[in-house]
C-alpha positions in Angstrom: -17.8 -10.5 -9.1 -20.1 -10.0 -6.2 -18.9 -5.9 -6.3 -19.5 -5.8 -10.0 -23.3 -7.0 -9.6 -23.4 -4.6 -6.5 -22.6 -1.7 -8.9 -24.1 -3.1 -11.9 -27.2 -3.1 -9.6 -27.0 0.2 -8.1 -26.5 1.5 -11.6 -29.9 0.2 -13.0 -31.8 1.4 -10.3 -30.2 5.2 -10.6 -30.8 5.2 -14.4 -34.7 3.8 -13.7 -35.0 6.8 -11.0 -33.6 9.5 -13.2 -33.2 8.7 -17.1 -32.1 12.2 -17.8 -28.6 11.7 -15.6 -27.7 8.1 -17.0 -25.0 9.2 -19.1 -23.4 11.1 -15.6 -24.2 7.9 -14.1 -22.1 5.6 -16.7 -19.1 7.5 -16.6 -18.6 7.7 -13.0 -19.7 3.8 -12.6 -17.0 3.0 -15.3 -14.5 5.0 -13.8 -15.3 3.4 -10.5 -15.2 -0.2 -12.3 -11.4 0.8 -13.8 -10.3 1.6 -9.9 -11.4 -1.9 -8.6 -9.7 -3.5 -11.1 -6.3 -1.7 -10.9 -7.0 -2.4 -7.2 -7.5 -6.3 -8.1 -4.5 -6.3 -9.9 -2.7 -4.6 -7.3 -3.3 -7.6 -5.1 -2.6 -10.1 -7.3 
């Protein structure tokens, strides 16, 4: 959870700096999102 509101945060702050690139910004933070959880589940 504590990654997720790391990102989360992160993401916000990149979309407040540059509006124009949010959409760039979403698909790589979701892509990175789907990684840590194959990883969690990898560990499970």
């Amino acid at each position: 959870m504590l990654v997720l509101s790391l990102f989360l945060g992160i993401f916000v702050v990149k979309i407040g700096m540059d509006n124009s690139k949010s959409n760039q910004y979403t698909k790589e933070i979701l892509q990175e999102l789907r990684e840590i959880k194959e990883i969690l589940r990898e560990k499970r």
